[in-house]
C-alpha angles and dihedrals in degrees: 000000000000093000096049098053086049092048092052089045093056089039094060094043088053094051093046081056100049083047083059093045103043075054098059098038088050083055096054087042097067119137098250098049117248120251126259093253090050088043090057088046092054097038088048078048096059097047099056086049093060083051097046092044092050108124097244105040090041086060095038086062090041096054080055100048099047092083087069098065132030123216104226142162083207128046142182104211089077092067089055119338086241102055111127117188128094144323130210136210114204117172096165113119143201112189083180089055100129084213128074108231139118099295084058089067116092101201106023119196110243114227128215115220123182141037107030084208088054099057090098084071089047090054102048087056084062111049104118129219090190101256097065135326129258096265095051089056095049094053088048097059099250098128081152092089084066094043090092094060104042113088085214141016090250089051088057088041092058091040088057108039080047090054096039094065092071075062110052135061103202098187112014112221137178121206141226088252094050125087121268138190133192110212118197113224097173132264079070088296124148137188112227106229127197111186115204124207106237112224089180089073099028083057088047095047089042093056087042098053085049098055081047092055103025119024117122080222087053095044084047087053096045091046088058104056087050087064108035098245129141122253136182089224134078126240113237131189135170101212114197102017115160121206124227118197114214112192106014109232093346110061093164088071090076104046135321092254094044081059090050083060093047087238095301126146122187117216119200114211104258099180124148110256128270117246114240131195112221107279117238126206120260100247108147102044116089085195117052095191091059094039101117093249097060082047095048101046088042112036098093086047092054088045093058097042088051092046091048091042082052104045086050095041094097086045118081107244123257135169101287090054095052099046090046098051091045080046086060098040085048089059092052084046092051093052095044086057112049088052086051085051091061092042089055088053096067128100105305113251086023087132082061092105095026132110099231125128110266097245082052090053098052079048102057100024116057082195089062105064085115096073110071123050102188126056110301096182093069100043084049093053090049089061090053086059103049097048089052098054082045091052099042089046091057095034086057095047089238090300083119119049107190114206125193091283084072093039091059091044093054085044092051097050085044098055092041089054100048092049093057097044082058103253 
């Protein structure tokens, strides 16, 4: 074990050396040649690289240097980038906690938060024999996985007093740009509360979100349900989220993981719930799409796409138009839809009695599929097109008159959407 964490040790110093030195032979390699003079600098150059990124004295440099960053799962610089109080580094984990935060990770990522010219020590903490990483052994105790490279005890003492510093927090302080909360525990006593951003999660939801969104399994997945075909993986999907940038255009600035995410945060939406009265089944509307709830839950959607159709009606029509008028009818579809989906939850063979068209039944009723022979889902989807040119017509006060282009197009984003929510 020992051996194997000090040969990963000696094998990244020497590739951060071999880095130096590919840097100062592409130099001398320009197309035009380098002068004497030039050539001495970069081969002086070179050779103080092989003495600087000599194990020992590399280590030596780097047992200097920890003090500058922390190694944390929790850090202050979130909260403002010049925060200056403490970071914590909490590995314990809880896989029964009833609450999703960062003790219910089993491997948390561990940030690094400081000097940006400093993160070569951060990341020689980190390397990993498999049974733990460097910075785990040395808060442990167990100097002895840096004794083979050290030429005396006292060498390996000052090595790991110097590294441990990027792992301890002697006196814990918060600071006037941190959050800071006072908790009332009762007598007029509080509790002085310092929350800390955990990096550690925000690093677990963000990979998560991108498999969600990126992943060639996910895509697979996705590409599936278009066509109605079967597939062994799920098809997630994180609706509402919200981005925080943390860093500007340096993310680095703030820690070495927050610059792996390229400063991005995902938000989950965290609002309280809507209330809902008990949904009935349309049973008297021969017509779903004019029934009062679709009017109610969509009228403010239809508005804003009217008002932005006729504000670009004079302008030829280009890509940003486009994507922004099928964004708003996305939203109305999305809202038509959750309110089908809870239609489609009730009782199965409940449109038995009802006075819907038959394609809308086999919409709506699960139970009802029977009853159509042809393709419902188009002449569904037709429907959907007719009432929003209706809609927009009237919501636009017949400033737009919507011809059967716009009808197709509707038709189109109707049938696309039914198919993906599985209908």
């Amino acid at each position: 074990m020992q051996t194997e964490i000090s040969t990963l040790i000696q094998a990244y110093i020497e590739q951060r050396r071999q880095t130096k030195l590919d840097e100062i032979e592409k130099k001398k390699n320009v197309k035009n040649g380098v002068s004497e003079i030039e050539l001495a600098n970069l081969n002086e150059l070179a050779q103080i690289a092989y003495q600087d990124f000599n194990v020992q004295a590399w280590l030596t440099s780097a047992a200097v240097r920890a003090k500058q960053i922390s190694l944390a799962t929790h850090a202050v610089k979130f909260t403002h980038g010049s925060a200056k109080g403490s970071n914590i580094l909490a590995l314990a984990t809880n896989t029964d906690a009833p609450y999703l935060d960062s003790s219910a990770i089993v491997t948390p990522a561990v940030d690094a938060v400081g000097n940006a010219a400093a993160l070569d020590v951060a990341k020689l903490l980190q390397l990993d024999d498999g049974d733990a990483t460097l910075a785990v052994y040395l808060s442990q105790g167990d100097d002895h996985v840096l004794r083979p490279l050290a030429s005396s005890d006292e060498q390996c003492q000052l090595w790991t007093d110097g590294l441990r510093q990027a792992l301890e927090v002697k006196t814990p302080s918060s600071h006037t740009l941190a959050k800071q909360i006072y908790f009332p525990i009762g007598d007029n006593q509080y509790h002085l509360i310092s929350p800390l951003y955990s990096s550690a999660l925000a690093h677990e939801l963000f990979h998560q979100v991108q498999h969600s969104r990126f992943s060639d399994e996910m895509k697979a997945a996705r590409d599936a349900r278009k066509k109605n075909q079967p597939s062994d993986v799920d098809v997630v999907r994180y609706p509402d989220l919200a981005i925080t940038i943390s860093g500007g255009s340096k993310p680095q600035n703030i820690s070495q993981l927050n610059s792996k995410r390229y400063g991005k945060t995902y938000l989950f939406p965290c609002a309280a719930p809507n209330w809902q009265s008990q949904y009935q089944p349309p049973m008297f509307d021969s017509n779903w799409f004019d029934s009062r709830e679709v009017g109610r839950t969509t009228y403010y959607l239809i508005k804003l796409l009217a008002q932005f159709l006729v504000k670009v009606k004079p302008l030829d029509s280009n890509i940003r138009i486009r994507q922004r008028r099928d964004q708003l009818a996305d939203q109305i579809l999305d809202s038509i839809l959750t309110l089908a989906a809870n239609h489609q939850a009730f009782s199965q063979g409940w449109s038995e009695n009802c006075e819907l068209s038959s394609a809308q039944q086999c919409w709506l009723d699960p139970q009802a599929s029977h009853l159509y022979s042809g393709d419902w889902q188009a002449e569904v989807s037709r429907d959907f097109g007719l009432w929003l040119n209706n809609r927009l017509e009237k919501a636009s006060q017949q400033q737009l008159m919507l011809g059967s282009e716009a009808l197709q197009h509707w038709q189109t984003l109707c049938h696309d959407a039914i198919r993906e929510a599985g209908r």
